[in-house]
Every structure is written in structure tokens, then in C-alpha cells.
N, C-alpha and C positions, 0 to 999 in steps of 0.2 A: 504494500500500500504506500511505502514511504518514496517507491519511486514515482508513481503519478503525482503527487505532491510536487515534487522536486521537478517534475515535467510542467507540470501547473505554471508554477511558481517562473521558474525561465522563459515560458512562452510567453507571461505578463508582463516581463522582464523587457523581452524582445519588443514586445507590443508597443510601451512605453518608448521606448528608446527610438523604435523606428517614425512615431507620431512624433519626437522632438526632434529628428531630424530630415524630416520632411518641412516640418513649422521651418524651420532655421532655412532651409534652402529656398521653401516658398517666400521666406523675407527681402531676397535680392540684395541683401548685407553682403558686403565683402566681407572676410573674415579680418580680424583685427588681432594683430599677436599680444597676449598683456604685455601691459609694462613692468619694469623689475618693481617701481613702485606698489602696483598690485598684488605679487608676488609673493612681497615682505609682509604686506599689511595682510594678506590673505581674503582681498575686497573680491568678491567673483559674483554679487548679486547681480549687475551687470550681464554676466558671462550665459548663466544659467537662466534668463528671462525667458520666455517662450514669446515671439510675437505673437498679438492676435491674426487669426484668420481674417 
């Protein structure tokens, strides 16, 4: 039983992950490398925003 779980659980995984990088490519954003400032401070809320549809 604990491998359909673990199957479960990474196909949501997948799911997730391909819905945020679909958003990000649909945004027509160039990508933008941090800066070391960012880096240090560890600011990424920026980074991880999802645009709206």
C-alpha cells in the first residue's frame, strides 16, 4: 500500500511543478539570474511568485 502513496504523492508533485512552469513560460519574463545581494539575504519571494493567468 505504501507504494501507491509514494506514487500518489510524486504524480502531485509532478503536477504542481509542471502548472508552475508552464505559468512562468506563459509570462514572456526573461529569466533574470539573482543577484549575490539576494543570495546573502536569502530574499526569493520575488523568485517563486506564480504570475497570474
Amino acid at each position: 500500500m505504501l507504494g501507491t502513496h509514494a506514487n500518489r504523492a510524486t504524480l502531485a508533485v509532478a503536477r504542481k511543478l509542471v502548472a508552475y512552469l508552464l505559468a512562468v513560460d506563459r509570462s514572456g519574463q526573461e529569466f533574470q539570474p539573482r543577484t549575490m545581494a539576494e543570495k546573502e539575504t536569502g530574499c526569493l519571494e520575488e523568485q517563486f511568485a506564480v504570475p497570474a493567468p
